[in-house]
C-alpha positions as CSV (number, residue, x, y, z in Angstrom):
1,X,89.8,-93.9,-42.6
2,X,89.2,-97.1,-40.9
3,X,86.3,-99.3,-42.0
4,X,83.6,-99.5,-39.9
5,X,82.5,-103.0,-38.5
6,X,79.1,-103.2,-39.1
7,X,77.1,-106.2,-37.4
8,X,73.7,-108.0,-39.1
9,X,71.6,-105.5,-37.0
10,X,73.4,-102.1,-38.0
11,X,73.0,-103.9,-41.1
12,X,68.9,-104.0,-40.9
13,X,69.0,-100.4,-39.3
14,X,70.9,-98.9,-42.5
15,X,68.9,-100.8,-45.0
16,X,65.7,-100.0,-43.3
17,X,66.3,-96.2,-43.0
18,X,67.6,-95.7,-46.4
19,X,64.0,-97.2,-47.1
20,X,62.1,-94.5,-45.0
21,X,64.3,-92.0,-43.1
22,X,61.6,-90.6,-41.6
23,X,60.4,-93.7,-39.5
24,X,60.4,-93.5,-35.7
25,X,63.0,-94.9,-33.3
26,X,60.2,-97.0,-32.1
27,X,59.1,-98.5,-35.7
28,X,62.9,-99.0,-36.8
29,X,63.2,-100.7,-33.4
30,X,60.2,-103.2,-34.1
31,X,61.1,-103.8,-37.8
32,X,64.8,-104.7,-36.7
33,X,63.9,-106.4,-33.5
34,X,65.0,-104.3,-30.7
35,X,63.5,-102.0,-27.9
36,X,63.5,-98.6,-28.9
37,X,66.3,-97.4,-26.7
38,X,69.3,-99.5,-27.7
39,X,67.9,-99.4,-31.4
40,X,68.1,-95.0,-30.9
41,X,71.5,-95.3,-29.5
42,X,72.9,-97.8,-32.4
43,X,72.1,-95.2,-35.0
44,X,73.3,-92.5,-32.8
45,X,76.8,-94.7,-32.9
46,X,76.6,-94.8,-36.6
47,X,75.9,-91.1,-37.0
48,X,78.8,-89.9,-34.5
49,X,81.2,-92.5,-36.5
50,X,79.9,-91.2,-40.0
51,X,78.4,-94.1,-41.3
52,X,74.9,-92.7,-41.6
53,X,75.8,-89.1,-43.0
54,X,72.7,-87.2,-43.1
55,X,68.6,-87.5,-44.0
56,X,67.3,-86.0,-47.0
57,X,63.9,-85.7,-49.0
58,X,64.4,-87.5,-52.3
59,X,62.9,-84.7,-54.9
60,X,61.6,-85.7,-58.2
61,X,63.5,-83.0,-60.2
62,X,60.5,-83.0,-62.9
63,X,58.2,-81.6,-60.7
64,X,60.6,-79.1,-59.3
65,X,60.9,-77.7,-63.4
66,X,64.7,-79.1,-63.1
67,X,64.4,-81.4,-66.3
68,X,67.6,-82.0,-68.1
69,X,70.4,-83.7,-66.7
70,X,73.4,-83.6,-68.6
71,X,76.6,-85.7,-67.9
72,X,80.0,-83.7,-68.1
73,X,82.9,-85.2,-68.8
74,X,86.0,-83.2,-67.8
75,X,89.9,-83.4,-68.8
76,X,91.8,-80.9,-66.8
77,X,95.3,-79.8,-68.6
78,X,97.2,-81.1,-65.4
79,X,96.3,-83.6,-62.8
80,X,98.5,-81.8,-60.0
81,X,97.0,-82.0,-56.1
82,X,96.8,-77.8,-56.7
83,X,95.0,-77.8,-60.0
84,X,92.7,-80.8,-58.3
85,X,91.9,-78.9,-55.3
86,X,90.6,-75.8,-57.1
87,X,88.6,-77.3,-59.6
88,X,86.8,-79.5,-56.6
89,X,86.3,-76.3,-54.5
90,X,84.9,-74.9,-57.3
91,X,82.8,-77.7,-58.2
92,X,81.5,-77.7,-54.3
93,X,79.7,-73.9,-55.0
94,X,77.6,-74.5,-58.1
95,X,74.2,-76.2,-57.1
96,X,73.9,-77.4,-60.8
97,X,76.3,-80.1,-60.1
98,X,74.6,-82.8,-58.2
99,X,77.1,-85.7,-58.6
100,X,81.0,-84.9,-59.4
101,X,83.4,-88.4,-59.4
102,X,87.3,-87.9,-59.7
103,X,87.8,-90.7,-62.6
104,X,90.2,-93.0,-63.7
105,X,90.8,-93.3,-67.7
106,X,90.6,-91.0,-70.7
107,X,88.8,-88.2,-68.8
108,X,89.3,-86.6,-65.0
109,X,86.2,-85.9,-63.7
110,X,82.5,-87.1,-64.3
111,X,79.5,-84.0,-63.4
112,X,75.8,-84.6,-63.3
113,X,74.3,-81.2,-64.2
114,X,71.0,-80.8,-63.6
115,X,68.9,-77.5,-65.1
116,X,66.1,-76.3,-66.2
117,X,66.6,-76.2,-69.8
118,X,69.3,-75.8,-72.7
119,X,69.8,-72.0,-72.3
120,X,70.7,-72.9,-68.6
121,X,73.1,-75.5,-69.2
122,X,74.3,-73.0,-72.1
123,X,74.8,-70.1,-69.6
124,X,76.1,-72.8,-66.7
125,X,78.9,-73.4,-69.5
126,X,79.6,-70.2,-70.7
127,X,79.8,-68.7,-67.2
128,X,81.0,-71.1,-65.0
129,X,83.2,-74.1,-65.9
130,X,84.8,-72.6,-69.6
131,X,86.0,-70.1,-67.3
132,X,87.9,-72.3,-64.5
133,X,91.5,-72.4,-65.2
134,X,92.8,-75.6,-66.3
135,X,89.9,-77.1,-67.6
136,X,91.3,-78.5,-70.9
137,X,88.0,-80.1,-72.4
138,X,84.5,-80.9,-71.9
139,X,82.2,-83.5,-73.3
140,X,78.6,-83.4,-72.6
141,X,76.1,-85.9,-72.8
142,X,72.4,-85.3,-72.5
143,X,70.1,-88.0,-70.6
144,X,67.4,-89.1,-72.8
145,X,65.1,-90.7,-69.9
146,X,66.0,-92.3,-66.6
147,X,65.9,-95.7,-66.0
148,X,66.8,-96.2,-62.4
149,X,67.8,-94.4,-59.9
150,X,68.7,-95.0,-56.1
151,X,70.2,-93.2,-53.1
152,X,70.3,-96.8,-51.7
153,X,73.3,-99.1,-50.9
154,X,73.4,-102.8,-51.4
155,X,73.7,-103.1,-47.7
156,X,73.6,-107.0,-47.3
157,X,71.2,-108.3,-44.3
């Protein structure tokens, strides 16, 4: 897919709406210096050419009794496109997984897990991805504490 050219207001548009989604057409219009209607129809643009792909509450998973995340590190026993495909369309139906990355190096695939507790992660590998075919090993690594983390991009303005 072609890269998108992005002037310095789409620039101030992206980087003030991954700040607050939720802000009106007219505030994102006065904080980027525009009038409301050409402000409206630039993110419009960038919507329809997928540059801004959604809005989303950001949930603190603590509160929600979703504690543990637990990194997964996959090695499938073949990389073939067949093999790929399956394990990624079964990685798209289990709501545990909140991140998955295809990776380069000693391991295939990189999983954040996120559950409510040991027994669940216990049950979400006993049931779920022991028993996809061609998964050849998994490494998991619990997360002690967060330090940072952001659904915002470095968008230079």
């Amino acid at each position: 897919m072609p890269k998108t050219r992005l002037d310095d207001i789409d620039r101030k548009i992206i980087a003030a709406l991954q700040i607050d989604g939720r802000m009106t057409a007219q505030q994102l219009a006065d904080q980027v210096g525009l009038s409301a209607s050409p402000c409206a129809r630039r993110v419009r643009m960038m919507e329809d050419r997928g540059v801004i792909t959604g809005y989303a509450a950001l949930i603190d998973q603590d509160l929600v009794d979703l504690p543990i995340s637990v990194f997964a590190s996959i090695k499938l026993e073949r990389q073939r496109e067949n093999e790929l495909e399956r394990f990624n369309t079964a990685i798209g139906r289990w709501p545990e997984v909140v991140d998955c990355y295809l990776m380069t190096g000693q391991r295939d695939y990189l999983l954040r897990v996120v559950v409510r507790d040991l027994h669940a992660y216990d049950r979400f590998l006993k049931e779920k991805l022991t028993r996809l075919d061609g998964v050849a090993s998994i490494e998991s690594s619990f997360a002690l504490a967060q330090i940072k983390r952001s659904n915002q991009l470095p968008i230079d303005t």
